[in-house]
C-alpha positions as CSV (number, residue, x, y, z in Angstrom):
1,X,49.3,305.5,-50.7
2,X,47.6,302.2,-50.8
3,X,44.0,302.3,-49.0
4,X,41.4,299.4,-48.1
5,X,38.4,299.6,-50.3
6,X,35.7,297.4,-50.1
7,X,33.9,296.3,-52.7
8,X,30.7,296.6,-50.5
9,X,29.4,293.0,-50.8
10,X,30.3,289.9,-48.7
11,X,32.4,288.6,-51.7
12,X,35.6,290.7,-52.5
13,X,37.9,293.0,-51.2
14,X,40.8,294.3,-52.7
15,X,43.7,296.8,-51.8
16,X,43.3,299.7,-54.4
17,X,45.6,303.2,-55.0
18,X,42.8,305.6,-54.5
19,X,43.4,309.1,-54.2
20,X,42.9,310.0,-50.4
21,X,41.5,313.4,-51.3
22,X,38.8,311.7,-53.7
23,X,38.1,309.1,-51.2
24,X,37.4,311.8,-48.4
25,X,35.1,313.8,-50.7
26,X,33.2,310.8,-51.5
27,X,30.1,311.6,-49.2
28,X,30.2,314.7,-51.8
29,X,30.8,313.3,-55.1
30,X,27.7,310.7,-53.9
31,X,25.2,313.9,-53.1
32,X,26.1,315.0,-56.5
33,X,25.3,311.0,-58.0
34,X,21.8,311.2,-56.3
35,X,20.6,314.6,-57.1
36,X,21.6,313.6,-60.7
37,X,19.6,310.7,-60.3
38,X,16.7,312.3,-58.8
39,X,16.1,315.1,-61.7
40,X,17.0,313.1,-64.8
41,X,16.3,314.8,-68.4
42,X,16.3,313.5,-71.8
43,X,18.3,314.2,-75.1
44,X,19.0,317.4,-75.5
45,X,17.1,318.5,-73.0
46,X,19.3,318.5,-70.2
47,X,19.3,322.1,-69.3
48,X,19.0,321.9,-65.6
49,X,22.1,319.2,-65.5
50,X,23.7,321.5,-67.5
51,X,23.3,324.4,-65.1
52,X,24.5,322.2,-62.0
53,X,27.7,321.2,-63.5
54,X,28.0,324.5,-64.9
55,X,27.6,325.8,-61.6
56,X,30.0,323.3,-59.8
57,X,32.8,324.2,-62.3
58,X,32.7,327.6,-62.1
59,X,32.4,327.5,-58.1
60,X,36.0,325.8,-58.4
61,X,37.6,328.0,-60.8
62,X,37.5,326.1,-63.7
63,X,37.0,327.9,-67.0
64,X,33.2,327.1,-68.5
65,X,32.1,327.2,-71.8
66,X,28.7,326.4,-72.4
67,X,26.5,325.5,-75.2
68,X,28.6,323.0,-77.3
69,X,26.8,320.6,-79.4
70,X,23.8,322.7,-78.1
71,X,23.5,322.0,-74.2
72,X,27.0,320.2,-73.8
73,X,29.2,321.7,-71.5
74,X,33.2,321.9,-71.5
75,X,35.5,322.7,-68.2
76,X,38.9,323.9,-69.1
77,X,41.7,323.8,-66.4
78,X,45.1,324.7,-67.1
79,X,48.2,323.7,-65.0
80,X,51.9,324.9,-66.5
81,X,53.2,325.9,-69.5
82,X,52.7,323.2,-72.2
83,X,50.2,322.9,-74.3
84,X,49.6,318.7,-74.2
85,X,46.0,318.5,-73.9
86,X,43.6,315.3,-72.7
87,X,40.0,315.6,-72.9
88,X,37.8,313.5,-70.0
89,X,34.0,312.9,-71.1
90,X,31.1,311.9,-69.0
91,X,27.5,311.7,-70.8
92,X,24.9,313.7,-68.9
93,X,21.1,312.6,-69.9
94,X,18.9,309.7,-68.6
95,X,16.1,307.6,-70.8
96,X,12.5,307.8,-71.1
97,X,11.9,305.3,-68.8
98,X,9.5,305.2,-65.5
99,X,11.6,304.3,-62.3
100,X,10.4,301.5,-60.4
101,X,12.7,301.8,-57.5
102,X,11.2,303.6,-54.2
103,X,14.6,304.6,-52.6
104,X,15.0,308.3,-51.4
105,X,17.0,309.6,-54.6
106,X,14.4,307.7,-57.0
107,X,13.3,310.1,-60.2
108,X,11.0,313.0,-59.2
109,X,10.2,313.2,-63.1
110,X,8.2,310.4,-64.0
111,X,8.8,308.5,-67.6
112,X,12.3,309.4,-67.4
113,X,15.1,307.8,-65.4
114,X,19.3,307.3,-65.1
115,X,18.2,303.8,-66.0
116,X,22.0,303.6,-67.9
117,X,24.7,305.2,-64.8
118,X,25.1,308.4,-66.6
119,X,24.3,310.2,-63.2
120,X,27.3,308.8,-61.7
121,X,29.6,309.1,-64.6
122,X,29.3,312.8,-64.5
123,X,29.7,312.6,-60.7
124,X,32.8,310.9,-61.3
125,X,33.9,313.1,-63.5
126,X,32.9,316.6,-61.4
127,X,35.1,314.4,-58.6
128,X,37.7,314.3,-60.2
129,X,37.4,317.9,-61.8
130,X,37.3,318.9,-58.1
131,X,40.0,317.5,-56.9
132,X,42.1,318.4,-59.9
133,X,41.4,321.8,-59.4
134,X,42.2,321.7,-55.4
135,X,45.6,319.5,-56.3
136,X,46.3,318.4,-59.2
137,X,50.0,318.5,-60.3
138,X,50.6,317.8,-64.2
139,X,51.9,320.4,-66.9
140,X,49.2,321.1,-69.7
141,X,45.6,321.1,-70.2
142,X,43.1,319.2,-69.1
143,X,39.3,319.3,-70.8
144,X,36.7,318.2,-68.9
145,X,33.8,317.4,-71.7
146,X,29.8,316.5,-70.5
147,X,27.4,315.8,-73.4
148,X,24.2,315.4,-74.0
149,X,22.3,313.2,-75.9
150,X,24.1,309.9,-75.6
151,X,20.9,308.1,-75.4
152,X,19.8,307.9,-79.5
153,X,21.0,311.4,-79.8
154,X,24.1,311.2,-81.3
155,X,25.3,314.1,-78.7
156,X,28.7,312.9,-79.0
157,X,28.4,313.6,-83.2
158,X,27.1,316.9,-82.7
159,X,29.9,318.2,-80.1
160,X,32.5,317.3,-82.6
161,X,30.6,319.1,-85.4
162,X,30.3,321.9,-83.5
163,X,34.0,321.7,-83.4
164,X,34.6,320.3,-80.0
165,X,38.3,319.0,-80.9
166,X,39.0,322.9,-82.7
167,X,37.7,324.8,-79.9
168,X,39.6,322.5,-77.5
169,X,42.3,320.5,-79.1
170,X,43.2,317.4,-77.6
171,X,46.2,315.0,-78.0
172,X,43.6,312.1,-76.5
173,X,40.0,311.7,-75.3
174,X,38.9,308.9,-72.5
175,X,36.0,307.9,-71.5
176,X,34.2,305.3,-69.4
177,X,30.9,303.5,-68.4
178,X,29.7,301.5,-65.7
179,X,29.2,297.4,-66.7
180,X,26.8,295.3,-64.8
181,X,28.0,291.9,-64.2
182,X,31.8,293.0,-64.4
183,X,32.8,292.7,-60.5
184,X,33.1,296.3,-58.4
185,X,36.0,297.8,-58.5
186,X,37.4,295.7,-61.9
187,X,38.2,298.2,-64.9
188,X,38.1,296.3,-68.3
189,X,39.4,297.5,-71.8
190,X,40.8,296.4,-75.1
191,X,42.5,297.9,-78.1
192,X,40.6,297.8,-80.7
193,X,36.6,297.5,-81.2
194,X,35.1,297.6,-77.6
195,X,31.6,298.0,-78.9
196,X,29.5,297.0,-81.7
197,X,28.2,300.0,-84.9
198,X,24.2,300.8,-84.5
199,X,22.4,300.4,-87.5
200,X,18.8,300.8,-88.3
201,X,16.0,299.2,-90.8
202,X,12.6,300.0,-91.3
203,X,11.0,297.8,-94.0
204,X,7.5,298.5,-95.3
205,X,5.4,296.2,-97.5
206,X,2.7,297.5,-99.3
207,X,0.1,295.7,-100.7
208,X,-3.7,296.6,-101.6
209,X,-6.3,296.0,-98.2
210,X,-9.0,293.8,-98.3
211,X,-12.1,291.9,-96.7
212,X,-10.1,288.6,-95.0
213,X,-12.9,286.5,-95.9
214,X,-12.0,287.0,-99.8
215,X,-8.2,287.5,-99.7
216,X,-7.5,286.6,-103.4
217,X,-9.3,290.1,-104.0
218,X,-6.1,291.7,-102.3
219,X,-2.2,291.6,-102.2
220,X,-1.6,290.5,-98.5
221,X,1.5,292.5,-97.0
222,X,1.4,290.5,-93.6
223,X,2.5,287.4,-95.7
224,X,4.9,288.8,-97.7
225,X,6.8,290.6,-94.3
226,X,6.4,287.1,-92.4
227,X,8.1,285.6,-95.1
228,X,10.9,288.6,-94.9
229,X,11.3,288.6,-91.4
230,X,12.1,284.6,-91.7
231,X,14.3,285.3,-94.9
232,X,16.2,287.9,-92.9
233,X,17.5,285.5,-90.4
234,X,19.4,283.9,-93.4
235,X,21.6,287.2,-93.6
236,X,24.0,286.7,-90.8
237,X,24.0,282.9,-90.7
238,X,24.4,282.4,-94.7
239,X,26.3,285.6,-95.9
240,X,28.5,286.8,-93.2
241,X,31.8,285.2,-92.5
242,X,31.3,283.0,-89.9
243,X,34.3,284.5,-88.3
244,X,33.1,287.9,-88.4
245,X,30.5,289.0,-85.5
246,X,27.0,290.5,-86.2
247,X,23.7,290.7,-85.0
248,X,20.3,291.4,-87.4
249,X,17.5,291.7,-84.9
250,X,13.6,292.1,-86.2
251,X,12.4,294.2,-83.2
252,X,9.3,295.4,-84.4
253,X,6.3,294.3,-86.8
254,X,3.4,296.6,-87.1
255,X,0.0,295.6,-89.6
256,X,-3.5,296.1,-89.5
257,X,-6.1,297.3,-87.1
258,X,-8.8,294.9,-87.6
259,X,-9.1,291.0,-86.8
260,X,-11.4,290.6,-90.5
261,X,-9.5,293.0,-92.9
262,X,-6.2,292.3,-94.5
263,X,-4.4,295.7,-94.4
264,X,-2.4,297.4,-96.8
265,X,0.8,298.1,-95.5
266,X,2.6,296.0,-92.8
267,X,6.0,297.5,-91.4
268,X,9.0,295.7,-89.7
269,X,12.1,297.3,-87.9
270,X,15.4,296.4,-86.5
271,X,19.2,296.6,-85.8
272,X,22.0,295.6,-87.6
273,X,25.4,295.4,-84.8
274,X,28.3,294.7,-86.3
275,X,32.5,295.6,-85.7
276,X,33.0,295.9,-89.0
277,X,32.2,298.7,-91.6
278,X,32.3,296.0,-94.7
279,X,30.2,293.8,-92.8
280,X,27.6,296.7,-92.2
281,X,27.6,296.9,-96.0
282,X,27.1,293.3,-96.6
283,X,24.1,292.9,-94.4
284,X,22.4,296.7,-95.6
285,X,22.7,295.2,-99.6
286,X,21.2,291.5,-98.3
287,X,18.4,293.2,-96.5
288,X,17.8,295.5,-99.6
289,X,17.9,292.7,-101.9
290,X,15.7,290.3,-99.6
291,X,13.1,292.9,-99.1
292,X,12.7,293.6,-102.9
293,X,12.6,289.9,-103.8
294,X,10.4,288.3,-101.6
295,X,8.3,291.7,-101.8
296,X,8.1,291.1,-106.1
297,X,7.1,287.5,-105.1
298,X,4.3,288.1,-103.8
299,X,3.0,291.3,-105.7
300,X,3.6,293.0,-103.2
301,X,6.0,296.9,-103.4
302,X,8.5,298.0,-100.7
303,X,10.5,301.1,-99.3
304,X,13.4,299.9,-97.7
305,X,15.4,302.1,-95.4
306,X,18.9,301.4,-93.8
307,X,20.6,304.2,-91.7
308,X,23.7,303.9,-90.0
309,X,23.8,305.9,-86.1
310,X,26.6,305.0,-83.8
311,X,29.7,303.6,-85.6
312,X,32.0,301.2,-83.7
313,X,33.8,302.2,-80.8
314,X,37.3,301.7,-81.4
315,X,40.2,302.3,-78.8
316,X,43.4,303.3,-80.2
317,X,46.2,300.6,-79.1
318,X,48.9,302.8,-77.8
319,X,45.9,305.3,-75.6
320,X,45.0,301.6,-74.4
321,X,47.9,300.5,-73.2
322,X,48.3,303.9,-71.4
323,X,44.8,303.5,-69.9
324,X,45.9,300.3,-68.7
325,X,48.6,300.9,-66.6
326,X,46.8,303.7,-65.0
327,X,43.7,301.2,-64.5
328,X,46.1,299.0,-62.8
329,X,48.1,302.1,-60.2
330,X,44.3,302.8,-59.4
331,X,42.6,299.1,-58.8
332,X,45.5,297.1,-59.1
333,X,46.4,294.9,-61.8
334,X,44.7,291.5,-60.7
335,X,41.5,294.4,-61.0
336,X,42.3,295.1,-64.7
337,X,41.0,292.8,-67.5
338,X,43.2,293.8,-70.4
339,X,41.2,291.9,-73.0
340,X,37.7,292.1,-71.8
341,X,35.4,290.7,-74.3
342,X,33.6,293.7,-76.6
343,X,29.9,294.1,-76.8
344,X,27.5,294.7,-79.6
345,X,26.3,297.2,-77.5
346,X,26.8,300.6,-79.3
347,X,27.8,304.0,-77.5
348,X,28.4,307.5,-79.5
349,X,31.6,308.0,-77.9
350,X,32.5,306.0,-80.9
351,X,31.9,310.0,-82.5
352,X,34.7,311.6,-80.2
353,X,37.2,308.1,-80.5
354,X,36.9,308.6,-84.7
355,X,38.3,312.5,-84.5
356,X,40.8,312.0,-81.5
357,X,42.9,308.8,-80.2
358,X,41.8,307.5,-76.9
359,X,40.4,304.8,-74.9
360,X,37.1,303.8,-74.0
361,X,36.8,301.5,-70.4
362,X,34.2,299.7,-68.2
363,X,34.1,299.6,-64.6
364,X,32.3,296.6,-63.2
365,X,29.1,297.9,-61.6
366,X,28.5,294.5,-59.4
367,X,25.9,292.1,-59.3
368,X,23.2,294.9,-57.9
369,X,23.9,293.7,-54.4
370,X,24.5,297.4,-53.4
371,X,21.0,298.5,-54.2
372,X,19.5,300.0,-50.8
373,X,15.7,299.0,-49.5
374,X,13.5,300.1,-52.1
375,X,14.4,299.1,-55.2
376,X,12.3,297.1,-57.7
377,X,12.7,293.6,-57.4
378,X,14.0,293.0,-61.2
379,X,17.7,293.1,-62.0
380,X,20.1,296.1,-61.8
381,X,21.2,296.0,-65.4
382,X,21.9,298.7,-68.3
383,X,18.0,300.2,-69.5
384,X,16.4,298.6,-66.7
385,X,13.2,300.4,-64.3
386,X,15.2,298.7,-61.4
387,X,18.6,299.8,-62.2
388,X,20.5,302.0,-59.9
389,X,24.5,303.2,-59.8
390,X,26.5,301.7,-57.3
391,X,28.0,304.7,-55.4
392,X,31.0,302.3,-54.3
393,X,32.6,303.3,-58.1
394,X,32.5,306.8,-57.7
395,X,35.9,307.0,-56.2
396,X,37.2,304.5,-58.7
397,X,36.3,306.2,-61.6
398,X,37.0,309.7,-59.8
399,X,40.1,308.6,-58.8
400,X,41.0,306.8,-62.8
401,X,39.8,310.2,-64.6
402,X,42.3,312.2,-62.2
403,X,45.2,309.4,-62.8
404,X,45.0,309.8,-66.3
405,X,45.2,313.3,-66.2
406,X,48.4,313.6,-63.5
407,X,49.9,310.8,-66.1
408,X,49.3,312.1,-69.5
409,X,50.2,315.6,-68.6
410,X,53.1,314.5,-66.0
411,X,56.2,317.1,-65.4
412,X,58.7,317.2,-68.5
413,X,61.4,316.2,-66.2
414,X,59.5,314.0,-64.8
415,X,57.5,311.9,-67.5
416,X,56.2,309.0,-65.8
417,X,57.1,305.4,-66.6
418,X,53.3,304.8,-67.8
419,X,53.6,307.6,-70.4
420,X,57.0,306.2,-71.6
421,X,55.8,302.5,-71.6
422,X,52.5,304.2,-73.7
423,X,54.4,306.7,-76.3
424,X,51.8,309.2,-75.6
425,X,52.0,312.7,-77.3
426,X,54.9,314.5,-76.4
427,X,55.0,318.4,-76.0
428,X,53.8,320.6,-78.5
C-alpha cells in the first residue's frame, strides 16, 4: 500500500511503502521517543531504559531476557517452525552532555542528554517490535537486541562476549542510525567499510621542572611535545598511501600550572580513524617512533600509549544488497543512496557486524528544520546541546526494521524476490 509521507519541511515529499499499522501507531512510537529523550542515562547505567523496554516487551508478549552485556536487553519473538534467525539492534544510552534546548521533552537529568538519536532508534525499534508482535507474518525468529554503552563503552563488545550470538544465534544482524545532513526519509548504505576504526594515543613527555627564568637548569617537556604534535602531522601526509584514508587528530595538550615554571611532564592525546587494520598499524609504529625520537632529542623520556576501541564497521556485501531492496520497498528507490560516502566516524556495532554478517544503514535526519520552538539556536547535528531527533523517521525506520524481518524470514513457499536477489541464509 503506497501512502503520502511528508518529509515535514517545505522542500520534499515523496510517496513511501510504509506499513499502515506503524504509521497509525506513530503518535505512540513518538511518546515512547520523548520520554526516552526526557530521562536519558549514560554507559552502562541505563537501568531505568532498560526497565521501560523491558516493560514494553513483555506487555506485548515478547519473550525478555535481561541483563546481557550487563544492562542490555534482548526481545525474542518467534513466528513458525524454522529456525532462520535475524537480530535488529537499537543502542539505548545518551552522553554526558547538558541540553540546551527548552522544548517540553528536553532532559530532566542535567549533564546528560540523547545528544546522538539513540532515543528514537530504540523507539523505532519497540515500533516495530510492536507491530511485529500484533502482525507480523514471516517463518523464524526474530531478536530484538537494545544495548548499552554505545557511547565509549564498547556495549556492543561486551553483549557479544557475554555470548549474545550463542544465547541467540543469528543468521544476520542490522542495525541503523539517524544522519544529519542526509535528507528525511533517504536511507543510505554501502558494502563494505561504512565507518572509520577508533583509535586512541596518549603521549607524555617527561622532562625535569624548573624556574622559566633559568631554563637551561631543566629539560623542557612543553618544547619537546610542541615539536611532536607538529612532527605528528607528517604521519598521514608522508607515510600513508595517499590512496588510503585516515585521520591523526591532536585533541588535547595538557602542561604546567604556572605562568613562571617550566613543568615536568606535558601530555598530548588524540585519534587515529582509519578503514584499514594495516593502516592502523602503520600510524601506531610512526607515532611510537616519533614520540621516542624527538623525545631523545631533546633529553627529554616518554610513555607512549596506543589502544585500539571501535574497529571498522564493515557491512557484508550480500546482507547489503538485501538491505537495499528493502530500503527501497520502504522509501522508494530514488530514496536509497546505494553507495553513500563512509565516515570516519566510528560506531561499536562494528563489535556485533565482526561475529555476525549484516548491514549497517543511515537515515537522513534533515537539515534540523523539524526542531519545535525551543530549541537552542546552534545546529541539530550528531554530539550537539541543540540536537534533537526528528520524529518524522520513526515510522521509516519502524517500518525498515519490520521489512527486513517479514523479508529475511519470509514463508518457505513463498521466499521473496529480495531474499532471492540477496542469497540470504536459507533454512536450517
Amino acid at each position: 500500500m503506497s501512502l503520502l509521507f511528508s518529509c515535514g519541511t517545505s522542500r520534499c515529499t515523496n510517496i513511501m511503502k510504509l506499513i499502515p499499522e506503524i504509521e497509525l501507531d506513530t503518535p505512540a512510537i513518538q511518546e515512547i521517543r520523548r520520554h526516552l529523550h526526557a530521562n536519558p542515562e549514560l554507559g552502562f547505567d541505563v537501568h531505568e531504559t532498560a526497565d521501560y523496554v523491558a516493560a514494553r516487551l513483555t506487555e506485548w508478549g515478547i519473550t525478555v531476557e535481561r541483563g546481557v552485556g550487563r544492562t542490555g536487553v534482548v526481545g525474542t519473538l518467534k513466528r513458525g517452525r524454522t529456525l532462520r534467525a535475524i537480530g535488529l539492534r537499537a543502542d539505548m544510552d545518551a552522553l554526558p552532555i547538558h541540553e540546551t534546548n527548552d522544548f517540553a521533552h528536553k532532559s530532566a537529568n542535567p549533564g546528560k542528554m540523547h545528544a546522538c538519536g539513540h532515543d528514537g532508534h530504540t523507539a523505532m525499534l519497540l515500533g516495530a517490535a510492536h507491530y511485529l508482535a500484533k502482525h507480523g507474518d514471516f517463518d523464524g525468529i526474530v531478536h530484538f537486541i537494545f544495548q548499552p554503552a554505545e557511547e565509549a563503552g564498547g556495549g556492543a563488545q561486551v553483549m557479544v562476549e557475554d555470548g549474545l550470538f550463542e544465547r541467540f544465534p543469528v543468521d544476520a544482524v542490522f542495525g541503523v542510525h539517524n544522519w544529519p545532513g542526509l535528507p528525511e526519509g533517504t536511507i543510505g548504505l554501502r558494502d563494505g567499510a561504512i565507518m572509520a576504526s577508533s583509535n586512541r594515543f596518549k603521549i607524555a613527555v617527561r622532562g625535569t621542572s624548573c624556574h622559566a627564568a633559568r631554563p637551561h637548569t631543566g629539560r623542557d617537556p612543553i618544547l619537546a611535545a610542541s615539536q611532536l604534535v607538529s612532527s605528528l602531522q607528517s604521519v598521514v601526509s608522508r607515510n600513508v598511501d595517499p590512496l588510503e584514508s585516515a585521520v591523526l587528530s591532536v585533541c588535547q595538550f595538557h602542561a604546567g600550572t604556572a605562568d613562571n615554571a617550566i613543568p615536568g611532564e606535558a601530555v598530548v592525546s588524540g585519534t587515529v580513524r582509519t578503514f584499514n587494520e594495516r593502516v592502523t598499524d602503520l600510524i601506531e609504529q610512526r607515532i611510537k617512533a616519533l614520540s621516542l625520537a624527538i623525545s631523545t632529542a631533546f633529553d627529554c623520556e616518554v610513555d607512549c600509549n596506543f589502544n585500539r576501541y571501535y574497529p571498522t564497521t564493515q557491512n557484508d556485501p550480500d546482507q547489503a544488497t538485501f538491505a537495499a531492496k528493502v530500503a527501497a520497498e520502504v522509501v522508494g528507490e530514488d530514496k536509497v543512496v546505494r553507495n553513500i560516502e563512509p565516515t570516519m566516524g566510528a560506531e561499536d556495532f562494528s563489535y556485533m557486524l565482526r561475529a555476525r554478517p549484516g548491514c549497517f544503514a543511515f537515515i537522513g535526519n534533515g537539515d534540523g528544520a523539524h526542531r519545535e520552538h525551543g530549541h537552542g539556536l546552534g545546529p541539530c547535528e550528531l554530539h550537539n546541546s541543540n540536537y534533537d531527533f526528528n520524529d518524522a523517521l520513526l515510522p521509516v525506520g519502524a517500518s525498515y526494521f519490520a521489512r527486513l524481518v517479514e523479508n529475511f524470514l519470509a514463508h518457505p513457499k513463498g521466499v521473496s524476490a529480495i531474499m532471492l536477489a540477496s542469497q540470504a541464509p536459507q533454512e536450517v
